[in-house]
N, C-alpha and C positions, 0 to 999 in steps of 0.2 A: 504494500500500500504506500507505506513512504517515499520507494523509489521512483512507482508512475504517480500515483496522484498527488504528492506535493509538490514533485519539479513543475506539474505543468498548471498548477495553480497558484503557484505564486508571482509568476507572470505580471498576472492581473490583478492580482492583492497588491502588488508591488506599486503599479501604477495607481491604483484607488488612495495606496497610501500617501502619493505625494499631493496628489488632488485634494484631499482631505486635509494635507499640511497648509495649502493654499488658503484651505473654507477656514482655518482656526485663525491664519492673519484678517480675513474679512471679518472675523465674531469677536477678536480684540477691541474694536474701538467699544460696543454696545458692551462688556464685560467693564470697560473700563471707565464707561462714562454710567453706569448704574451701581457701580463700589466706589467710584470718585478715584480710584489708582495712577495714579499719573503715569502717562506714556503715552507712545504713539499714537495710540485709537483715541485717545483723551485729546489730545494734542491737535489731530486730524480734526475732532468733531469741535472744537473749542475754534479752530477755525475758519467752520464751516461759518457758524454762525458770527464769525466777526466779521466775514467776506475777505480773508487775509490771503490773496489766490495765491501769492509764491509761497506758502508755506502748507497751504493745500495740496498742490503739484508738487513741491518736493515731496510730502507724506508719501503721494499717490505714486510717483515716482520710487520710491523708494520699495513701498510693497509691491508694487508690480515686478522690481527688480530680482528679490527676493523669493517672488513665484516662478519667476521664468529662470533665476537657478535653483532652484529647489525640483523644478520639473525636468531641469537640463541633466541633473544628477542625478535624477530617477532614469532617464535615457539612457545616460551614456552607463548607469551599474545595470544597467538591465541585461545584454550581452555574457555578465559575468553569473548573473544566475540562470540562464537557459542560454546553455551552448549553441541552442538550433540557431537563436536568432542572433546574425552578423551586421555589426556596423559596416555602412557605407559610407 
């Protein structure tokens, strides 16, 4: 059982993992503006409402950057736990 059905399902747990790392930066700012916690999400929503837009787009900038490595490194380990699939 471990040897066929865990290789070929972690695949895709793999990938759902990094997507879900994705959704936990989008659930920061409402975590952190309902406990008052300062940070990022705080930070973001604090100046949604001032209208402060260069500090909005860096936030926004910044999580985005954050997703798209988080997803790149879900890509490029992906190869190393199912040998079938080869980087091009």
């Amino acid at each position: 059982m471990w040897r066929h059905a865990f290789r070929n399902a972690f695949g895709p747990t793999w990938t759902l993992l990094g997507l879900i790392l994705g959704n936990l930066l989008a659930g920061v700012a409402i975590i952190e503006t309902v406990f008052t916690i300062p940070g990022l999400g705080r930070l973001l929503v604090d100046a949604i409402f001032a209208r402060d837009y260069p500090v909005i787009q860096g936030c926004l900038l910044f999580i985005a950057g954050i997703y798209v490595l988080v997803n790149l490194v879900v890509d490029l380990l992906y190869p190393i736990f199912d040998p079938r699939v080869t980087a091009q």
